[in-house]
N, C-alpha and C positions, 0 to 999 in steps of 0.2 A: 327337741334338744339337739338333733342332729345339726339342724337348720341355722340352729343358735353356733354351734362348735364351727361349722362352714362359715359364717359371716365372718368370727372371731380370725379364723385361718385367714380369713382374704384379705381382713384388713392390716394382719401382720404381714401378710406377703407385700401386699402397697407398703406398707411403711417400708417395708426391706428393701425394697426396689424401688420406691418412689424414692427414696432418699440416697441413691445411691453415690449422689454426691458429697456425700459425708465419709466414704470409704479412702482418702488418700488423706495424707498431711502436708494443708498446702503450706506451712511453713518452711516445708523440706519436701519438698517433692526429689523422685527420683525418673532414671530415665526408663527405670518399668514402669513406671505409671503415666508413661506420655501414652501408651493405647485407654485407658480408663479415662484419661483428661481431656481426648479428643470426644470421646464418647458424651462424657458429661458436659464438654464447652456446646455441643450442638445440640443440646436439648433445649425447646422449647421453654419451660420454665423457669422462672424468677428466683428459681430459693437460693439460699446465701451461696452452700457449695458450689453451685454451676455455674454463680457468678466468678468464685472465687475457682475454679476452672478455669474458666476463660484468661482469669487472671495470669493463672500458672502460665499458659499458651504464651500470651502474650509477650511474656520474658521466658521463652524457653531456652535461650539462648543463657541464662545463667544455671542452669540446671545441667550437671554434670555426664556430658554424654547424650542431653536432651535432642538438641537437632538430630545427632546420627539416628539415636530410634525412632525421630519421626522418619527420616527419610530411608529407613529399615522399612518402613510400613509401609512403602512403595510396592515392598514386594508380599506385601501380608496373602495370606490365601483368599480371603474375603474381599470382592473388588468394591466394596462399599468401603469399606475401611482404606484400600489403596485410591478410591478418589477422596477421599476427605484428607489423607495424609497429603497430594497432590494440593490439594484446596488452601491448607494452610501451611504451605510449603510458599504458595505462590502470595499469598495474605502477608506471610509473615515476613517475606523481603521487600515488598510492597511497601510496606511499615517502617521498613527501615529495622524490625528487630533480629535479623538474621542478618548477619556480615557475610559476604559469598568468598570475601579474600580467606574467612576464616573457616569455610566452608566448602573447600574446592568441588566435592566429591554431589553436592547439589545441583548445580545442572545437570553434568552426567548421568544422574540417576533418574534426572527428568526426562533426559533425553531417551535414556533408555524404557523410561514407562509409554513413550513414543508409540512403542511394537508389545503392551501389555494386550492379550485378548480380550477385552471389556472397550469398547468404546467410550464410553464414558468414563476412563480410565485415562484415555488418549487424549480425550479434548481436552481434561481438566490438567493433564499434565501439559500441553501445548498452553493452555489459557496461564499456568501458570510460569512458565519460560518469558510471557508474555508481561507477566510481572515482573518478572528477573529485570527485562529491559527498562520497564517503565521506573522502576524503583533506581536499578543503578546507573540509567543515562538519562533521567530526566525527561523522558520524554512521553508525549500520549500517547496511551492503550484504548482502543476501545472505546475512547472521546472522555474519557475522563483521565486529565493529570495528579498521574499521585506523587508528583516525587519531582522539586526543580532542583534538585541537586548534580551536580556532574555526572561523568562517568566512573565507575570504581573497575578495577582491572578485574574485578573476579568476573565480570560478566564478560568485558571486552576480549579477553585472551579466548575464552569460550566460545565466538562470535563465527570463526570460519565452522568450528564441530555443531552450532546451532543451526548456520545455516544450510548444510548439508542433510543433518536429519530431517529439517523442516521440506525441505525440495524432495525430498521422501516420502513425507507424509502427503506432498502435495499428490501421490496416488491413490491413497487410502480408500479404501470401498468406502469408510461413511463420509455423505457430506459433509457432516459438520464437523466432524476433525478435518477434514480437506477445509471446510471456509476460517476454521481457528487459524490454521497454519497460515492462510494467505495473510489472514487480518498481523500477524505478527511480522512476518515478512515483508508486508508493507512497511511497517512503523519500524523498522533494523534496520531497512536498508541503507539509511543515512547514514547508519553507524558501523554499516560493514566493509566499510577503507576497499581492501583490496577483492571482498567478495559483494561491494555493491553489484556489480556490473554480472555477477551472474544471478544476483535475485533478479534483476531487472532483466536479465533473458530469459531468467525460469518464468513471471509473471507475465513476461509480452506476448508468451502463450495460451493463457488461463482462458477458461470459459466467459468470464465476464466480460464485458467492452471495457467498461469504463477502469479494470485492472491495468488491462491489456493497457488501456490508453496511458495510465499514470506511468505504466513500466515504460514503455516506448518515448515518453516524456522526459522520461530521467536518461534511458539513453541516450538522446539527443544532447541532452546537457553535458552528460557526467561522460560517454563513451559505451562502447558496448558491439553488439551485433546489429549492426543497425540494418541490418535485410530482415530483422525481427520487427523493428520499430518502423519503418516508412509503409509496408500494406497497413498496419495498424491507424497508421495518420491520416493517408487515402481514405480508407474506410471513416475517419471519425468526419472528413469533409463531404464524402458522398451522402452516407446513413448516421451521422451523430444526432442530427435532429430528431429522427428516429427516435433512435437507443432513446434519446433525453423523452422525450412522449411517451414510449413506454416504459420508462419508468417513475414517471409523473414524479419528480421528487422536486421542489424547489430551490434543495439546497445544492443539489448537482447543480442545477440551471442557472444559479449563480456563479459555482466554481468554476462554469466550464465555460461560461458566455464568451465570445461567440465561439461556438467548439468550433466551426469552421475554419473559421480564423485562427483560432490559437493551432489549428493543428498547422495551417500553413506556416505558421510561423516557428514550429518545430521542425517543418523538413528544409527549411530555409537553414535553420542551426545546423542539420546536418548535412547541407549541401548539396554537394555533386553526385554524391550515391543517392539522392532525393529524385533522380532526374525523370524515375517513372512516373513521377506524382505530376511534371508539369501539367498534361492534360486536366487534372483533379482542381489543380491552384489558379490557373488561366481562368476559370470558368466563376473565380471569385472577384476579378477584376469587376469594377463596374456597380460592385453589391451595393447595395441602399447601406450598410453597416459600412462606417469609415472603417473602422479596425479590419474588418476581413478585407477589404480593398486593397489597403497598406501594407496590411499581412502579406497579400498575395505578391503585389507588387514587388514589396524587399525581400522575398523568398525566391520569387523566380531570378532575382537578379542575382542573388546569392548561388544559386543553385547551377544557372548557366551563365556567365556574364558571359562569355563569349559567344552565347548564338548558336550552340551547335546544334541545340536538340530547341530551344524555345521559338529558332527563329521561324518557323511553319506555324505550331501553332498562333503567336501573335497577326500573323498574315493574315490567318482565318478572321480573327476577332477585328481586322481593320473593315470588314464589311459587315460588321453588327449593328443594329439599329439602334443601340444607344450609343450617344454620344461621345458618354464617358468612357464607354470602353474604347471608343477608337482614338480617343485621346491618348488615354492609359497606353493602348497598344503601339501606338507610337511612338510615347516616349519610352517605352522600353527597347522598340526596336534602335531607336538613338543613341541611345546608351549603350549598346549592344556594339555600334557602328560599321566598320564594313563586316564585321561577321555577318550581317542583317542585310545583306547586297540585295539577295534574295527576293525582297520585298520593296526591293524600288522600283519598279515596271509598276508595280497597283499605285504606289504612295503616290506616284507621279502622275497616275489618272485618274486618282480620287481627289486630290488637293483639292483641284480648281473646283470641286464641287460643296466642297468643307469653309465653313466661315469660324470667326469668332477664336477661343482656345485651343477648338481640335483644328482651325485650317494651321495655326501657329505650330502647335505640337509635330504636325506632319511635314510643314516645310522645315524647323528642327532637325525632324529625323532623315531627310534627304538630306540637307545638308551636311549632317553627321556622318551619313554613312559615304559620301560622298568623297567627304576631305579625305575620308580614313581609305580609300581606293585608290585614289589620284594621289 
């Protein structure tokens, strides 16, 4: 009997509980029952309620007072329940069903789950900032585009206090709110006007190369600290091949082909303060790859035309055993002209032994540097 009366109890207790998506009136829902509708949109099961949960979620933004309690629940005691409020915080402007213009008080309060003591509190509110951007500037998160719509001022005006907190986070004891932050930071920094130029100083120091690399890249374009960005470029022409092997990835090895090359061709953008990489970029002259050759070439002219720091190293490269480089090196010393004075005692007793386009190239550069004396 007892056995009998136990079974009876447990199967009331499931129904009571298994159905507990029957306990709110989605016709009218209120903003106390955004903690019960969160609860019931993530349930695993099918049954009408939880669908009709989800539903409520979805338009919470017509529910009187609805966003603020979810975004109340940032600060609930239960950090399970502050990353689920974080989760559909970040979902629901994704979506487009959250207005942030009408909503000031939601980043903020993401920002501030920033420094919640739960990590997984940390990253889901970073991942979800992460939405803010993809959702109100159109742009891709994470490799997936959710949103080609403009920018809306709720996120933009937000954009110097996001990128602050995030260069913050960039300390955080856990990795993976440390790689959240970076991954968002990457994908802002287009849209952060007057604080591009310090995400890309904060990232030109990051542990990863290939950050480092991207940050240092923008600096050369956009402006910056560029005594951050030029070791970085050096580095990606020395050991980029490297980096790219060990991290066997294809799709890098596409984006970065030939990393040599493209880096010479960033300290070229950045010029005269590029001038320690000569050595680095000289040694690309000559490559079997056109691009890194050309790279090299228009970077070092960029970088010194005058001669003052290139003109030794090319001198070196006029008795290289390839051809091409002593060609190369000679028409840069021409172009150079009498800056490249330097280097007419060798031009003049190498010629007569050069035939064909490098004997051409070197009497060029003689008489270049010549006129430009006389």
């Amino acid at each position: 009997m007892s056995r009998t009366v136990g079974i009876i109890f447990g199967i009331l207790l499931l129904i009571l509980f298994g159905s507990a998506c029957s306990f709110v009136d989605y016709s009218n829902p209120t903003a106390s029952d955004v903690p019960i509708l969160i609860q019931q949109a993530l349930r695993n099961d099918q049954t009408l309620g939880c669908a009709e949960a989800r539903r409520a979620m979805r338009n919470i933004s017509s529910i009187d007072g609805g966003v603020d309690a979810l975004i109340m629940l940032l600060q609930d005691e239960d950090p399970e329940t502050r990353v689920n409020a974080a989760m559909f915080l970040g979902d629901l402007v994704a979506d487009g069903e959250i207005d942030l213009d009408d909503n000031a008080g939601l980043v903020p309060s993401l920002l501030d789950a920033f420094h919640d003591g739960d990590p997984d509190v940390r990253v889901e509110a970073v991942e979800a900032i992460a939405d803010c951007a993809a959702r109100d500037c159109g742009i891709n998160v994470f490799g997936v585009t959710v949103c080609s719509g403009g920018p809306q001022a709720g996120f933009i005006r937000a954009i110097p206090s996001v990128v602050t907190a995030l260069s913050d986070v960039l300390q955080d004891e856990n990795e993976e709110v440390r790689d959240a932050a970076v991954a968002v930071l990457v994908e802002i920094a287009p849209l952060a006007r007057t604080e591009f130029t310090n995400v890309n100083e904060l990232l030109a120091v990051h542990g990863d190369f290939f950050i480092r690399l991207d940050a240092a890249m923008n600096i050369a374009e956009t402006g910056g600290d560029v005594t951050l960005a030029v070791p970085v470029l050096i580095d990606g022409i020395e050991n980029g091949e490297t980096f790219l092997a060990e991290r066997d990835d294809e799709s890098l090895n596409l984006e970065y082909y030939p990393i040599a090359g493209n880096c010479a061709y960033y300290l070229g953008l950045i010029g005269r303060d590029s001038v320690d990489a000569i050595p680095e970029i000289a040694l690309l002259i000559g490559s079997d790859n056109v691009t890194e050759h050309q790279n090299a070439l228009d970077a070092i002219m960029s970088i010194d035309p005058q001669g003052k720091f290139v003109t030794h190293p090319m001198i070196e490269l006029l008795s290289s055993d390839d051809p091409d480089v002593r060609e190369s090196s000679a028409m840069i010393l021409g172009n150079i002209g009498p800056g490249a004075r330097d280097a007419l005692p060798l031009l003049k007793e190498i010629v007569e032994n050069e035939s064909g386009t490098v004997r051409l190239e070197m009497e060029s550069a003689i008489e270049q540097i010549d006129i430009g004396i006389k």
